[in-house]
N, C-alpha and C positions, 0 to 999 in steps of 0.2 A: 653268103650272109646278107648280100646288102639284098639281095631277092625275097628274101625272107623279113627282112624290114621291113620293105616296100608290102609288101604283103598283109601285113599285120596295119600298119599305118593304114592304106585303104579298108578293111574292113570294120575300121573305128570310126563313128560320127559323134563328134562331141555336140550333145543335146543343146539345144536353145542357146549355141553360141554365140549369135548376135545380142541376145539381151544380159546373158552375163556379161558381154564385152563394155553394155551400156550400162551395167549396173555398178560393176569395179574397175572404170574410168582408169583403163590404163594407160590413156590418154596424158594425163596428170603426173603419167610414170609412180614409180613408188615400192613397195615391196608387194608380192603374191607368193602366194602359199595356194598351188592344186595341189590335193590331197588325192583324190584319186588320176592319177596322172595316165595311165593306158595307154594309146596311143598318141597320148602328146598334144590331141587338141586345141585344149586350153591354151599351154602351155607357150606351142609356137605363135599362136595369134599374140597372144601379149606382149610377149619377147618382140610383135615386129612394132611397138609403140618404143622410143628410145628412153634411156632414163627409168627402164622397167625391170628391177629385177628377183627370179620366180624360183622357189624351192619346191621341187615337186617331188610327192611320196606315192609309192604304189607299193605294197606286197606282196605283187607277182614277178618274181622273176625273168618270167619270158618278155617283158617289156625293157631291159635292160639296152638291148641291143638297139633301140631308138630312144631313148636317154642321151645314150652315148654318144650319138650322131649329134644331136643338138646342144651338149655342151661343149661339142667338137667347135660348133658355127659359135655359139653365146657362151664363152669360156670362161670370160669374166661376170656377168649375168644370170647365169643358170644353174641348178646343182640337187640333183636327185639320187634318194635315199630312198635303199630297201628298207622300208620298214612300215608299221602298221600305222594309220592315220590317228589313232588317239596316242600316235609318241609324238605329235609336232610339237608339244610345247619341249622337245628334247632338241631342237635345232633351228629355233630361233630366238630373235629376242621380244622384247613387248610392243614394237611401233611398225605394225606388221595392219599395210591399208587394205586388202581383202582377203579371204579364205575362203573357197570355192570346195562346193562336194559335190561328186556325181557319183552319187549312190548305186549299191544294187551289180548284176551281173554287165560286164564290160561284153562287147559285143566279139573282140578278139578272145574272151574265157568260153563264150557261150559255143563258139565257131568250132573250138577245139574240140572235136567230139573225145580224144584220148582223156579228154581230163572228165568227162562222165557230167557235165550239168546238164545235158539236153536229152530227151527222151526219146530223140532217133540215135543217139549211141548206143553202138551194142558191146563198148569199153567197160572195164573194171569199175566199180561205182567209188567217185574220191569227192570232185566239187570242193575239194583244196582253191584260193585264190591266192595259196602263198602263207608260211610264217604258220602252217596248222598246226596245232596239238593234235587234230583227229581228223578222219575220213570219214564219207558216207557210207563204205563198207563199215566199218567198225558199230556205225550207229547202228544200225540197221539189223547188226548181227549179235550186237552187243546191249544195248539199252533197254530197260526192262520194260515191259508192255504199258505199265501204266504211263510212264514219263514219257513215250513214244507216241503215245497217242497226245499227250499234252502238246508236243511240239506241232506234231499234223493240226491239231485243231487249232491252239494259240498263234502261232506262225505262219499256218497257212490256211487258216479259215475252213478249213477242210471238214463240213458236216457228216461227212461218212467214213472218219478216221479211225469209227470202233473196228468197222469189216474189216478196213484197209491194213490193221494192226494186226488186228487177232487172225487174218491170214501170212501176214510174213509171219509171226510168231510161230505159226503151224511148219510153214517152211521152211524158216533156218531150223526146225527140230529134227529135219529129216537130211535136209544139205546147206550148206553155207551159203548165201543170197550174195554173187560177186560179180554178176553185170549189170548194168543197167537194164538191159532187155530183160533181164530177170525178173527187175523189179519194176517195169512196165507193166508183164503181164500181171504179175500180182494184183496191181490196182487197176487194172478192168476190172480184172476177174470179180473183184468184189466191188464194185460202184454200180449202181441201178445205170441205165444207160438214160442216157437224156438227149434226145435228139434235135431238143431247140438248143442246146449251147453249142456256142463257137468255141469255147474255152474245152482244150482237150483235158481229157480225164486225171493227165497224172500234173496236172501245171503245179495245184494247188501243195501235192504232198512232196514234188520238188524242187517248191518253193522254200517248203519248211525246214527240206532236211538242210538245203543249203545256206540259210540264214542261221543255223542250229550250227553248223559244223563251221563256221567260219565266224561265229558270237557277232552277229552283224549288228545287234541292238543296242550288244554291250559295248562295242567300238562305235555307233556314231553317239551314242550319250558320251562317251568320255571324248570322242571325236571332236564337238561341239563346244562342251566345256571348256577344253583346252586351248582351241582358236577364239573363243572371245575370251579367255586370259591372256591372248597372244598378241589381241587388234588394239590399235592406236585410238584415242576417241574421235569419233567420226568414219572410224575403216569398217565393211562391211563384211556380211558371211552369209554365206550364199548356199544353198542347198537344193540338188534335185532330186527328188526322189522318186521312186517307183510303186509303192505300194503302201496301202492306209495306215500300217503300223510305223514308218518311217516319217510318213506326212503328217503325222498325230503326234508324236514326238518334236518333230521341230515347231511345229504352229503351237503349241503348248509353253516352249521354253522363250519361244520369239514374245509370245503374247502376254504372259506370265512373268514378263521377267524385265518388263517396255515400261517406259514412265506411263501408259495410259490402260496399264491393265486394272482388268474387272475387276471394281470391289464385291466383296458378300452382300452389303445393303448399300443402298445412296443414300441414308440418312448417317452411316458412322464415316467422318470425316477423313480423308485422305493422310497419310503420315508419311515423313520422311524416309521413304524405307530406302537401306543402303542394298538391296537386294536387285536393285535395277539396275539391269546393263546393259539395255538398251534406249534409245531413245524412239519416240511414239511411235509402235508398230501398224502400219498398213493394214496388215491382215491380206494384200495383193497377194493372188498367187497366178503364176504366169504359167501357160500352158503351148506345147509347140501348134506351129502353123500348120494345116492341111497338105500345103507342100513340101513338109520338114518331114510330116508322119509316110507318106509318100515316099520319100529319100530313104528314114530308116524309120521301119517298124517298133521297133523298138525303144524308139519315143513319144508313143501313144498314149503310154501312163504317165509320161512326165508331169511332175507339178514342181514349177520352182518356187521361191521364198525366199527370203534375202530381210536381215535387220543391218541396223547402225549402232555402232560400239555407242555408249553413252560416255560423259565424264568420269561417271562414277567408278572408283576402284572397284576390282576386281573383288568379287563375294562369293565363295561355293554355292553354286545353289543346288542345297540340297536337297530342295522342295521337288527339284525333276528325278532324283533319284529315288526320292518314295514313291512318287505318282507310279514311276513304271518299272518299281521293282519287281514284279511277279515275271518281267520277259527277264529281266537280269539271272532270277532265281532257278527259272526254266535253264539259262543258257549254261549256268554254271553246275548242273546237273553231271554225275560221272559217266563215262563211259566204259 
């Protein structure tokens, strides 16, 4: 067991860890909330500031077994729940000084070739991170053509999601699509070849089926909401993200929602609106070092973002839920 820890623990690098450490001053000690907790990164660096203490959530199970280890050391300090990052406002209370997200595939989900996210597996197709209602099998074999294509394209940018569809749909009619190698060759088979991109063929469509199957857009919108209903005024929230539909989202709510967002015109007057809940956002977005992307690949698309709770009580803002309900509408689609 404890090989298997150790195991998992190394092949996690928690992204841009020096400047989240400088951004949510654990120094100062105070309450944390990692929401996606993994390998624990965040976690134990803060833990080693005194006077710090971190509630951390993941909904993958296989991370249990290094949880455990470290509320073994931080007993009274520490204390981590299976469950999905938009239930934090289920386990804390309101004076909570940061909330940290690191978005997107953990590099110990990605490694696991049994659980089917990577497209050198030649496992059962699932891309579960934990707490799923559904599998990539199911989608795949299950979901009707038109709403399948919506997901490749809306989700995963995917400009040649007509071929990519309308060939699985040919082949689950003949056998049920239940490796991943399966549905590798599928999308060669139909993508024009492109010989200048570096970006392999299938990134884009299981990109989508994995943010579809796990509702990743409809978890950090409520993700988000519920941590600055959670933060003290003045505690920060911190977000990394990995791709332009999650970074479009948070620079949206940060900036939309800051005492210094855009009005319509500069000639109608500024009003008290009780819908800000943050105070004046930067617009900073902080990107890893050369020698971090070097260390792990895998933080190459990082882009972090971090606002400050304002005074102002707490306001649904239901304005980010219009903006981006068509990915809500997609994700709540049946299978």
């Amino acid at each position: 067991m404890n090989n298997q820890t150790s195991s998992l623990e190394f092949s996690h690098y928690p992204v841009m860890l020096s400047e989240v450490l400088k951004i949510s001053s654990p120094v100062l000690g105070g309450k944390f909330i990692d929401c996606t907790f993994g390998g624990g990164g965040y976690s134990k660096e803060i833990l080693k500031f005194p006077n710090t203490h971190v509630k951390a959530i993941d909904r993958d199970e296989k991370v249990s077994s290094i949880a455990k280890e470290i509320e073994k050391k931080y007993s009274q300090r520490f204390k981590f729940y299976q469950i999905k990052f938009s239930q934090l406002d289920t386990i804390t209370d309101n004076n909570v000084d940061a909330v940290i997200f690191d978005l997107g595939l953990s590099s110990i989900q990605l490694e696991d070739l049994e659980r089917g996210f990577s497209f050198k597996s030649n496992k059962e197709l699932n891309m579960s991170m934990g707490l799923n209602e559904i599998s990539a099998l199911e989608v795949i074999n299950n979901l009707n053509e038109n709403d399948l294509k919506l997901v490749l394209k809306i989700l995963g940018d995917e400009k040649e999601a007509s071929g990519i569809v309308k060939n699985i749909v040919k082949q689950r009619k003949l056998k049920k699509i239940t490796n991943t190698s399966d549905l590798v060759k599928i999308i060669k088979k139909s993508k024009r070849k492109n010989y200048s991109s570096k970006i392999n063929p299938c990134t884009k469509t299981f990109q989508a089926l994995r943010i579809f199957v796990n509702k990743e857009i409809t978890e950090l919108i409520n993700g988000i909401i519920n941590a600055t209903k959670k933060l003290k005024p003045g505690g920060k929230i911190l977000v990394v993200s990995f791709h332009s539909i999650e970074d479009k989202i948070v620079k949206y709510f940060f900036s939309n929602f800051s005492e210094n967002k855009s009005r319509s015109s500069r000639y109608i007057p500024e009003k008290n609106d009780d819908t800000v809940l943050f105070d004046k956002y930067k617009n900073k977005v902080f990107i890893p070092s050369k020698e971090e992307i070097k260390l792990n690949r895998r933080s190459r698309s990082a882009k972090l973002r971090f606002a400050t709770r304002s005074k102002n009580k707490f306001v649904y803002p239901k304005n980010l839920i219009e903006k981006f309900q068509k990915y809500l509408n997609l994700e709540a689609k049946d299978v």
